[in-house]
C-alpha positions in Angstrom: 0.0 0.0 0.0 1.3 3.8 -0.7 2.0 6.1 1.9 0.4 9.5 1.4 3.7 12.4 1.0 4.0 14.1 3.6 3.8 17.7 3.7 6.3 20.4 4.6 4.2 21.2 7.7 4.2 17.7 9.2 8.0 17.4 7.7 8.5 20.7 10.3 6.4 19.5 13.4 8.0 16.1 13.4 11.5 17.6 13.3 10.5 20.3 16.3 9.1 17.2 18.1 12.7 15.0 17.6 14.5 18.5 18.5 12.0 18.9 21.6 12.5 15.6 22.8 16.4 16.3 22.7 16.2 19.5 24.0 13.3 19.7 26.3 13.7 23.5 27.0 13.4 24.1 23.4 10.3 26.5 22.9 8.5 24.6 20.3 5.3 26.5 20.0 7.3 29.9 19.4 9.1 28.4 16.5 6.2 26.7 15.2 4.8 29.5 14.8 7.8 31.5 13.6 8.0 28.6 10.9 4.7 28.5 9.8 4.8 32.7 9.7 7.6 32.1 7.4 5.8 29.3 5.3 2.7 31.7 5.1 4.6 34.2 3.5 6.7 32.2 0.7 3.0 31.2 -0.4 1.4 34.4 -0.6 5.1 36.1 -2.4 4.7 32.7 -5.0 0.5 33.6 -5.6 1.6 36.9 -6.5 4.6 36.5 -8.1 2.6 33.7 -10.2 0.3 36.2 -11.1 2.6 39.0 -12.3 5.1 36.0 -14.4 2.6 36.4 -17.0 3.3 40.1 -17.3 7.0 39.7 -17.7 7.1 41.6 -14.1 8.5 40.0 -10.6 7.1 40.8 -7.0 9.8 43.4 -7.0 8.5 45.3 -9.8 4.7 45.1 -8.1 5.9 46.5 -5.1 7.9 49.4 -6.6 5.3 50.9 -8.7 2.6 50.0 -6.4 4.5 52.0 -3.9 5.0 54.7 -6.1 1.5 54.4 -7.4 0.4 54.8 -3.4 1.8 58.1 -2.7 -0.3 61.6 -2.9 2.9 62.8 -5.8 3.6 58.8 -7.6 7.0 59.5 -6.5 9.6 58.1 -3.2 13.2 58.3 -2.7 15.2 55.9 -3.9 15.8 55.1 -0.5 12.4 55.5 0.7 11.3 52.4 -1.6 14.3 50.4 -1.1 13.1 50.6 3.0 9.6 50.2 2.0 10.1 47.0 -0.5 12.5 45.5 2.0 15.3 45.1 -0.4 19.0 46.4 -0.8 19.8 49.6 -2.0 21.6 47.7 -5.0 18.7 45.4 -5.9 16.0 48.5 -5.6 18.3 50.4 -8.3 18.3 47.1 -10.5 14.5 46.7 -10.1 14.0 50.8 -10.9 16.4 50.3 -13.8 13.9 48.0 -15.2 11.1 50.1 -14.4 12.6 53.1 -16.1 13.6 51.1 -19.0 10.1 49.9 -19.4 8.6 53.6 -19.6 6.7 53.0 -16.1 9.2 55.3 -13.9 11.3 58.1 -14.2 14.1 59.1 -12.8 13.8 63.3 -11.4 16.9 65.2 -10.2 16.0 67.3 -6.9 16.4 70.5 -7.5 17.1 70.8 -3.6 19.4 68.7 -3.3 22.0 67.9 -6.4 22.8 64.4 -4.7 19.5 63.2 -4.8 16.4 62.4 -6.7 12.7 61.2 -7.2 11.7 58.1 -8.9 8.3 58.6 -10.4 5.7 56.8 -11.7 5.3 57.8 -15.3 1.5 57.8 -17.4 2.2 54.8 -18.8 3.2 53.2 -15.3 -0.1 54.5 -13.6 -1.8 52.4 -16.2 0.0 49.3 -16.1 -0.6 49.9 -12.3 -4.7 50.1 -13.2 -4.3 47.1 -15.1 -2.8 45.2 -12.5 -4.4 46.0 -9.8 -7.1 43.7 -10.3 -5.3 40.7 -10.8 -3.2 41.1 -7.8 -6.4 41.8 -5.2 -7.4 38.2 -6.7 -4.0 36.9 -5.7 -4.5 38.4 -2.6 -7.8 37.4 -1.7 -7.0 33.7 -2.9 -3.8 33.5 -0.9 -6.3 34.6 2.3 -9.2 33.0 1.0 -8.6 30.1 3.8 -9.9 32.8 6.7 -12.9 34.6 7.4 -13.3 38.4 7.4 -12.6 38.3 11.0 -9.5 35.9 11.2 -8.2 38.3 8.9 -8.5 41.4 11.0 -7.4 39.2 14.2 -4.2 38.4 11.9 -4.0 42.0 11.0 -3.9 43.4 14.3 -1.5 40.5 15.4 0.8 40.7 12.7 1.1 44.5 13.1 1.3 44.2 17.0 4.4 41.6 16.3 6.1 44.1 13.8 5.8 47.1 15.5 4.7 47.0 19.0 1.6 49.0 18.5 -2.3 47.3 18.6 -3.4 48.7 14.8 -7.2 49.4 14.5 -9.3 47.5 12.5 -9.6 49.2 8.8 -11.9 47.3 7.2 -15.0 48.7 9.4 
């Protein structure tokens, strides 16, 4: 008879269990969930980066000009979006590269300060943005679609309490 694979997750929970039993200080419950955090997120950056493959774009990309497309002016700092994305300084400049080269951003010296600049989100990026947009809420709401409304605002508030110390209200109300 065939044994059923076994998943990551029960892969993970047996091996906390060995490393328990070894090591029975060992907070298993903290990394569980630490693990399982990390798991979540891989699955929801593949969902979305699955969804922008057809457009030629990676998550990067998404998060630039969805960044860019999110401020009051369509334009950050270089290093405004490189904290924002969570990337390197070196890998935000590859991804705007592309961006630029595309037509979607542009590149604006600040005329306050000689050593700096803008990037911008060009016409033509603002309506890539609008075209993507729906797709990637999809992605989104598929890659939650396992929890209800509430679970969701629970996780919100959790997630955001974790990150930065601070209870978040709930937004969706």
């Amino acid at each position: 008879m065939e044994q059923k694979p076994i998943s990551a997750i029960e892969q993970l929970q047996k091996s906390l269990q060995v490393v328990k039993s070894r090591q029975p200080a060992f907070p298993i419950s903290d990394v569980l969930l630490c693990r399982l955090i990390h798991f979540s997120n891989r699955t929801m950056e593949q969902t979305a980066a699955d969804t922008l493959a057809p457009e030629g774009l990676l998550l990067s990309h998404w998060m630039v000009i969805a960044m860019l497309y999110g401020s009051a002016d369509f334009r950050r700092r270089p290093q405004e979006l490189s904290k924002a994305i969570g990337h390197s300084g070196p890998n935000t400049t590859k991804t705007t590269v592309f961006l630029i080269e595309k037509g979607w951003v542009a590149r604006i010296p600040d005329l306050d300060n000689r050593r700096s600049c803008w990037m911008e989100l060009t016409p033509a990026g603002r309506t890539q943005v609008e075209h993507l947009l729906p797709k990637m809420w999809n992605a989104y709401q598929l890659a939650l679609s396992p929890l209800t409304e509430p679970e969701k605002e629970t996780l919100t508030r959790l997630i955001n309490k974790m990150l930065t110390g601070k209870k978040l209200p709930c937004t969706n109300k």
